[in-house]
Structures are given as C-alpha cells and as structure tokens.
C-alpha positions in Angstrom: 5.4 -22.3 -28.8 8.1 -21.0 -27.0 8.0 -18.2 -24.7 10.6 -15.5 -25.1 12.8 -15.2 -21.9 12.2 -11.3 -22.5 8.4 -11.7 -21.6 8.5 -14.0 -18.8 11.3 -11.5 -16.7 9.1 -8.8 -17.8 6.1 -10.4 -16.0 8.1 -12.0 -13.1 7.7 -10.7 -9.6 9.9 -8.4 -8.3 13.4 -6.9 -10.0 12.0 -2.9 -9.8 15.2 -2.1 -9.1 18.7 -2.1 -11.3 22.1 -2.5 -9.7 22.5 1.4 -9.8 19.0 1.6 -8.0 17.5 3.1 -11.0 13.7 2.4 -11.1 12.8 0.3 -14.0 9.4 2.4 -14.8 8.0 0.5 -17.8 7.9 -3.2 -15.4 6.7 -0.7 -12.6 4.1 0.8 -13.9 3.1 -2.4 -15.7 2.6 -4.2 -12.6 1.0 -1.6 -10.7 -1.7 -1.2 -13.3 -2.2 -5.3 -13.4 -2.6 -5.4 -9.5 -5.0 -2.7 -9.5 -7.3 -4.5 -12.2 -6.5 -7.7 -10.6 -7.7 -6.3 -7.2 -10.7 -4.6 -8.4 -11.7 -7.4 -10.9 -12.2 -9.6 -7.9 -14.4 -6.8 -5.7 -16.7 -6.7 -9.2 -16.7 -10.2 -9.6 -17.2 -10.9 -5.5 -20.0 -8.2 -5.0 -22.0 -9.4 -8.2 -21.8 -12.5 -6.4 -22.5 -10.8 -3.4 -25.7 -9.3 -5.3 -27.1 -12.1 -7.0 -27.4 -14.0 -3.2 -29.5 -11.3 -2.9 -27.9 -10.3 0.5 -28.3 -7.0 1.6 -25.7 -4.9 1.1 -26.8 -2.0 3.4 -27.1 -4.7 6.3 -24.4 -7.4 6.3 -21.4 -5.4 4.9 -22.5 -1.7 6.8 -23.0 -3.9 10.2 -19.5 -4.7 9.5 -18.0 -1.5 9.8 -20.4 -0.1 12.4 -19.0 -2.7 14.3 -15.5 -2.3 13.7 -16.0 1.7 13.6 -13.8 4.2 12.6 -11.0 3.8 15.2 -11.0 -0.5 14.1 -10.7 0.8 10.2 -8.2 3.2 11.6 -5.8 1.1 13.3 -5.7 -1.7 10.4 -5.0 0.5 8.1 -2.2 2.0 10.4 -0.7 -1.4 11.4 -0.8 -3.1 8.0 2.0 0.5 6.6 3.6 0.0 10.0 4.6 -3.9 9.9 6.0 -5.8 7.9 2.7 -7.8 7.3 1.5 -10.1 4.3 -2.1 -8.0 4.1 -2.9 -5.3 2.0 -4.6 -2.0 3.0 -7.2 -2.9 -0.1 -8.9 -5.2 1.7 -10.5 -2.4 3.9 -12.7 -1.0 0.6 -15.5 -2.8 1.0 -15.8 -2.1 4.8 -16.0 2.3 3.7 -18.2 2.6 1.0 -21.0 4.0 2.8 -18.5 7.0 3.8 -18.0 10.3 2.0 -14.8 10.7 0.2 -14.1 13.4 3.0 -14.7 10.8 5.9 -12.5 8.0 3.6 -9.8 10.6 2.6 -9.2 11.4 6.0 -9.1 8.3 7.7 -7.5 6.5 5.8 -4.8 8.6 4.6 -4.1 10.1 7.8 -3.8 6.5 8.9 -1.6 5.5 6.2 0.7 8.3 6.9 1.0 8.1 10.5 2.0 4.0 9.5 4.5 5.1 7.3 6.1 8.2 9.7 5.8 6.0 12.4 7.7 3.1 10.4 10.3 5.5 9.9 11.0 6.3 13.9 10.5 2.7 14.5 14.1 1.8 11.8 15.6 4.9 13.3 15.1 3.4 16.6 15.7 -0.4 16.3 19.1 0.4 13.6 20.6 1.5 17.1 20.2 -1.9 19.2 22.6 -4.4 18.4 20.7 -6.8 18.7 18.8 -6.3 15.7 21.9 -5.8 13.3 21.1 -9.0 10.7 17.7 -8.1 11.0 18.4 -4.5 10.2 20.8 -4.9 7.2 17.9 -7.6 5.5 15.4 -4.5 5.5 17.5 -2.1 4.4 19.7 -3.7 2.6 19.7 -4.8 -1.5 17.4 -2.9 -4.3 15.8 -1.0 -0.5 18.9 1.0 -0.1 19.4 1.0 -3.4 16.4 2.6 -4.0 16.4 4.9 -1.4 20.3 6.1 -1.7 19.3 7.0 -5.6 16.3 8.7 -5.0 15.8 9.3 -1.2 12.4 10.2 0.1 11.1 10.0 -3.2 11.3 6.2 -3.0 8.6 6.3 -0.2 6.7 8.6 -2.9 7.0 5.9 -5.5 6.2 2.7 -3.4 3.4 4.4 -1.6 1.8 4.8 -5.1 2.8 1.2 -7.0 3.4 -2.4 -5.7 7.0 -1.6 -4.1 6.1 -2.3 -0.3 5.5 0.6 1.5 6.3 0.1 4.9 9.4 -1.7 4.0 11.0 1.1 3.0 9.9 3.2 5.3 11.4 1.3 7.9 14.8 1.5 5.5 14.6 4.8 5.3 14.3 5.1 9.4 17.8 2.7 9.2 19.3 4.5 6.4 18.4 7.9 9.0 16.7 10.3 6.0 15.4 13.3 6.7 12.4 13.0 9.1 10.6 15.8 7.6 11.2 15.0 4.2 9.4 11.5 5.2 6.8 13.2 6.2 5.9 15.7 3.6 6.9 12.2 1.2 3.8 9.8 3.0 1.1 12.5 2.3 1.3 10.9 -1.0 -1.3 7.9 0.4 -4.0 11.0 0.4 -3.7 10.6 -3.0 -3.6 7.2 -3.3 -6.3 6.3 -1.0 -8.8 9.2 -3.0 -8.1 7.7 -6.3 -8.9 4.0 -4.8 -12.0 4.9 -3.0 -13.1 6.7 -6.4 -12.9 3.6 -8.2 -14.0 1.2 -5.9 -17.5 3.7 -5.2 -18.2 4.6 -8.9 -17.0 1.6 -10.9 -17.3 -1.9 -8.4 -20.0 -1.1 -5.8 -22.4 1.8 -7.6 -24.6 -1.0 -8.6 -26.0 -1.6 -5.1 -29.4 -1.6 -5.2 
C-alpha cells in the first residue's frame, strides 16, 4: 500500500516554517510531542536496563555528577544554547535527578538563559565583522528570519519550548539586532521548560529507583 504524499511531509523533518514565516502549529506541535516521547522512551527503556544489571543507581550515576558538579552541569548546559552544536541539553537528566526541583530549576534554567542571551550578543557582535558575512546570512537567513521578522522575540519563545533550534535563532535574532531586552524577558521561557522536563523525567522515568 501506498503511502499518501500528505503523511510522509507531515512526518518529514523540518518545514516549521511557511514562505510568509507563519508557524505551521499542527507539524510543530506534532513533532515536539514525538521527540519528547522518543527521548524519554529511551531514559525508561535505558534505566530499566540500567536496573535489571542491578547497578547502583545512587553510586555510579550520583558519582557522576558529584564529579562533574554543579558548575560542569552548568557550563554544558550553557554551551550546548550558546553553539551551534549537534547535542541536546536532554542528555544532562540523568546526571540531576538526585537534586530538588529548586536546585534543577535554577541551574539549569539560569544556564539556558544566559546561552541563549549570550547567543544573542555573540550575532550582534560577529554580524558586524566582514569577515563572517556568508556565514552570517546562512544563520539568519531562510525560515530563521522568516520566523523571527513575523513574530520577533516570540520565535525564541516558541523554539525554546519545541524542536526549532534554540540557539540558532538566538544567534539570528543577535544578526537581525532585536530588542536585547525583549530577548531576555523571551529566554526565561527555558524555566519553564526545564521544570516541566525534570518533572517528568523524576516522577515518570527514574521514580522506580530502588
């Protein structure tokens, strides 16, 4: 049987964005719920796992992050919204889930933030030297400026919530020279993201810990 053409674009990668930068919210949201079963599918299935070993998970995993400490959870979680970078700040979860939602909150939304605000000064900064004019208009150019010149710092609202990368167009907004403050107030939004993400990953994927 032949698959319509209609269901294969709508699960295709990518095309968030119409010509008129108009979000399409349907694939959007779509996606974004798929990715976050998809990434917390494989924590469930990797810490049963993880269980049935019969490691220890208040050892191995909690030696981990006493080891990398706050400042080492900080700073990945700052670089990976400040670069460009094929990781994910997900893949931090399983390194926190010994600290209060306060403690995870904090850190790594105030991390996030900082990322994306520094992001932002960073485009500002490198839009100005010629010599990174092609690779200037690639970031902030297509369904990015798009994006951003139809809804402005409510873009960074919307990728810092769903699959749309984050620090990409925070650096595109630093290009496109938005409001700095607006940015700002706009990147708070990983508070929310990062509290909804801890909640599941502490109450639904790693409660079972013995």
């Amino acid at each position: 049987m032949r698959v319509p053409r209609s269901v294969i674009a709508f699960f295709a990668k990518g095309g968030y964005i119409d010509d008129e930068g108009h979000v399409r919210i349907r694939r959007l949201l779509f996606h974004s719920l798929l990715l976050m079963v998809f990434i917390f599918a494989l924590y469930w299935g990797a810490y049963r796992i993880y269980l049935a070993l019969g490691w220890n998970h208040h050892s191995a995993v909690q030696e981990f992050v006493e080891q990398l400490g706050v400042g080492g959870v900080a700073l990945y979680v700052f670089t990976v919204d400040l670069l460009i970078l094929p990781l994910s700040v997900d893949l931090i979860w399983p390194f926190v889930i010994s600290w209060s939602f306060a403690k995870a909150l904090f850190v790594l939304g105030l991390s996030s933030m900082a990322g994306a605000v520094t992001a932002h000064l960073f485009g500002r900064l490198v839009s100005l030297i010629p010599l990174f004019k092609g690779w200037v208009a690639s970031i902030a150019g297509g369904e990015t400026r798009r994006l951003l010149n139809r809804y402005g710092s409510w873009a960074l609202v919307i990728s810092g919530l769903t699959p749309l990368p984050f620090s990409t167009i925070a650096i595109a907004s630093g290009v496109l020279r938005l409001s700095f403050w607006r940015i700002v107030l706009a990147s708070s939004v990983r508070f929310v993201r990062m509290g909804v993400y801890y909640l599941i990953a502490t109450h639904l994927i790693f409660s079972a810990a013995p």
